[in-house]
C-alpha positions in Angstrom: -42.1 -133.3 -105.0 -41.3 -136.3 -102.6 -37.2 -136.3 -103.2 -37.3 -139.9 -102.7 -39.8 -140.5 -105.1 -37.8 -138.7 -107.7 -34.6 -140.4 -106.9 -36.1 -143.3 -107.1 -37.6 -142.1 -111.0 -34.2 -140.6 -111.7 -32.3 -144.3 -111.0 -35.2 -146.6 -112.4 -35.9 -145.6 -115.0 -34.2 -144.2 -118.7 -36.9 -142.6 -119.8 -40.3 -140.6 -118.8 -43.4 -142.9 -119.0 -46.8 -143.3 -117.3 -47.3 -143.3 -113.5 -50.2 -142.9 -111.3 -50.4 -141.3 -107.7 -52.8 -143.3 -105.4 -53.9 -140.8 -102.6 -52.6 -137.5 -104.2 -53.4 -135.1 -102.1 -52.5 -131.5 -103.0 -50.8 -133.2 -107.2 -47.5 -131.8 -105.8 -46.1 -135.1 -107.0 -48.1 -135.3 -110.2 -46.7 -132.0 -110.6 -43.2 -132.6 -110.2 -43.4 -135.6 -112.4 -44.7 -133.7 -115.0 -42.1 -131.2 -115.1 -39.7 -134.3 -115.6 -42.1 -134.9 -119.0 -44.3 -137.7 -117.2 -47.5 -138.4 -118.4 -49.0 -138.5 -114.9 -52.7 -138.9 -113.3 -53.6 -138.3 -109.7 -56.6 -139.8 -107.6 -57.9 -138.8 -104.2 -61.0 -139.3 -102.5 -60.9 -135.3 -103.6 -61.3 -136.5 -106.8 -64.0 -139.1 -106.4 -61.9 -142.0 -105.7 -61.7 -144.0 -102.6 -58.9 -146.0 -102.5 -60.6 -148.3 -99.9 -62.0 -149.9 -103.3 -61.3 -151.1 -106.2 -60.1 -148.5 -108.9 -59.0 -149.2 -112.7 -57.3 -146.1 -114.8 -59.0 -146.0 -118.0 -55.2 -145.0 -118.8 -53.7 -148.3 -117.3 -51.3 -149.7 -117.6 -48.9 -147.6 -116.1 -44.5 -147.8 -115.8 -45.1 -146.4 -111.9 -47.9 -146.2 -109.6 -47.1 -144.6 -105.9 -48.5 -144.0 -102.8 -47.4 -141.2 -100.3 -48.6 -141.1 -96.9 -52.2 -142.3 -97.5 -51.8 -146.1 -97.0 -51.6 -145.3 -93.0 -55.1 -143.7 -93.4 -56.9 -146.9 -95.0 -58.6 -149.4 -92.9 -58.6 -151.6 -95.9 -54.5 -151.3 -96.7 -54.6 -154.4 -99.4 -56.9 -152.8 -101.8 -54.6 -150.4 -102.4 -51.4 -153.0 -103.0 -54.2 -154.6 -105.7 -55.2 -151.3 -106.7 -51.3 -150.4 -107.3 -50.6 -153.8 -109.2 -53.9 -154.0 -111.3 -52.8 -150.4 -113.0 -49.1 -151.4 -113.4 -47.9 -153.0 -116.7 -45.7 -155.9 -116.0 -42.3 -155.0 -114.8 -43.9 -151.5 -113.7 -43.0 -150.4 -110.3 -45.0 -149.6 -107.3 -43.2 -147.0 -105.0 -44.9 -146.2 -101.3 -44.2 -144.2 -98.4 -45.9 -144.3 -95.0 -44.9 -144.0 -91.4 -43.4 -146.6 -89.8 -44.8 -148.7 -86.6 -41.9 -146.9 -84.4 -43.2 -143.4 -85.3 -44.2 -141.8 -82.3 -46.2 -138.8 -84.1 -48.0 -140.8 -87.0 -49.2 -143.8 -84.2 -49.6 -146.4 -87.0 -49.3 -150.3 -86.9 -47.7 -150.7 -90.2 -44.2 -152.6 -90.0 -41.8 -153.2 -92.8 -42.3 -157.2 -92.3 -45.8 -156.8 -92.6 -45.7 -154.4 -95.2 -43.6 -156.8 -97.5 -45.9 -160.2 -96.8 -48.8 -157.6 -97.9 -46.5 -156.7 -101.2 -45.8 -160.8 -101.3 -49.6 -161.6 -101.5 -50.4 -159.6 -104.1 -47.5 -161.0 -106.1 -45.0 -158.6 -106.3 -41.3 -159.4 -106.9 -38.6 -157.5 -106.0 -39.4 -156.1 -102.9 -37.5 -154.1 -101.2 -38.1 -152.0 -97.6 -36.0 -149.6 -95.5 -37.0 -147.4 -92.6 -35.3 -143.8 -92.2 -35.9 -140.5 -90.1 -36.7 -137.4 -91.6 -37.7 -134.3 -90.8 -40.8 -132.8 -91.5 -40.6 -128.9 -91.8 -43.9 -128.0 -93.0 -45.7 -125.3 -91.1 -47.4 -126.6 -87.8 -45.6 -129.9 -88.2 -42.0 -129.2 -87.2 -41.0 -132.7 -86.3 -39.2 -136.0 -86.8 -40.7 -138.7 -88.8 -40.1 -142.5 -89.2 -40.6 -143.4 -92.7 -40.9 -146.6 -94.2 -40.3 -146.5 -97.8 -41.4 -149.9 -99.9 -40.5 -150.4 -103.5 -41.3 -153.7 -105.6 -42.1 -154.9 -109.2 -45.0 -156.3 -110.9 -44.6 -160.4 -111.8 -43.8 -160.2 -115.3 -47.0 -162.6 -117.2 -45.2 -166.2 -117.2 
């Protein structure tokens, strides 16, 4: 499981709830969620999905949605932020990791400024961004990364 994703559950949240991975890949997350008693679903374009369109949960609304490492693959980046806030309930938390613009190995365009204004459009609140290196140690990778790790809150209905 993404340790920063489960930091992140650890210090947000008191209980387990609902979350939903956008771009799940291999349901290592989904997983790991689930062994902390989440009530988790995963979609991929394995599964059917494209996130390049619109997609509703018939298990919406969820406490968390994230995205790991599959917003850098989409030519059409804000569906995802919509798809992300139109399956959170209000307060839920959207929680995304991609490669930065400085990272040599991922060659993406995506910045942190840009990244937020995207966040901003769609109406999220309490937005937050910070870029750090890590190494990834996975077979046939063996490098360093630059990661840029977003977190931010649905608007609350006024």
């Amino acid at each position: 499981m993404n340790e920063y994703l489960k930091q992140f559950v650890m210090s947000a949240f008191k209980k387990s709830g609902k979350a939903l991975d956008l771009g799940a890949g291999d349901f290592i997350d989904v997983a790991g969620l689930k062994e902390l008693d989440w009530e988790c679903e995963g979609v991929d374009i394995k599964t059917g999905i494209d996130l390049e369109n619109p997609y509703k949960s018939g298990n919406a609304p969820f406490d968390l949605v994230y995205s790991n490492y599959a917003f850098q693959k989409l030519k059409n980046r804000k569906q995802l932020i919509k798809t992300a806030y139109d399956n959170l309930k209000d307060g839920g938390w959207f929680f995304l990791h991609t490669f930065d613009k400085s990272d040599k190995a991922a060659k993406t365009d995506i910045s942190a400024k840009l990244l937020s204004e995207m966040l901003k459009s769609e109406n999220f609140k309490n937005i937050s961004t910070r870029i750090f290196d890590y190494y990834d140690n996975d077979i046939g990778h063996k490098h360093w990364h630059r990661i840029l790790e977003a977190v931010s809150q649905k608007n609350n209905k006024l």
